[in-house]
N, C-alpha and C positions, 0 to 999 in steps of 0.2 A: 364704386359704380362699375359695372359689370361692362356696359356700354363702348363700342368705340366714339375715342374726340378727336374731328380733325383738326388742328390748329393751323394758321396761316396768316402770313401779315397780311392787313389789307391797308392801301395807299390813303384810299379814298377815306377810310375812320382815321386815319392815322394810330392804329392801336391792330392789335391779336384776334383775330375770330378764332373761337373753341363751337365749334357746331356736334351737334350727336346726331346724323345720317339715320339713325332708327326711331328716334322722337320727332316728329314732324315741327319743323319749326323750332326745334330747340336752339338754340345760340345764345353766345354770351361774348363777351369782349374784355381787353383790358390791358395796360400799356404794358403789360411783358407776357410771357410765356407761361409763366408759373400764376399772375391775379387772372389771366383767361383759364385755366384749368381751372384754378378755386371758382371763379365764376360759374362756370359750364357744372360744376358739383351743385351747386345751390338751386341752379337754374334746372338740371333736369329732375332734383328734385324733389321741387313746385313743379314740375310739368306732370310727374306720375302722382303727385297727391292730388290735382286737380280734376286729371284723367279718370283716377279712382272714384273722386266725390261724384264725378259727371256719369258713371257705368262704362264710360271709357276704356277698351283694351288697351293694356299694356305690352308690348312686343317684346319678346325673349329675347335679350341680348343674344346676337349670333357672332360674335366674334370678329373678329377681321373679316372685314368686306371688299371680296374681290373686285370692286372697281375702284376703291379709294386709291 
């Protein structure tokens, strides 16, 4: 995946958020660093084959995003 993931613990899940800033709503979770990345893989991509099915654009991955 071409995509940037940001990962970050959050308190309030008690687990990982791996989010994709370029797929709206893309997120995933997972009690370490490494099942939230495998997650966030799976997850965005069921997000671009659904986006596909629907006529939905898919955003050109841009690389590192200058506010992240």
């Amino acid at each position: 995946m071409k995509y940037e993931v940001i990962i970050y613990w959050s308190s309030a899940d008690n687990a990982f958020i791996a989010e994709v800033p370029e797929l709206p709503g893309c997120m995933a979770d997972g009690p370490t660093k490494i099942k939230a990345l495998a997650a966030i893989e799976r997850v965005a991509k069921a997000w671009i084959e659904t986006a596909t099915e629907l006529g939905r654009p898919i955003p050109t991955p841009r690389g590192k995003l200058s506010y992240a």
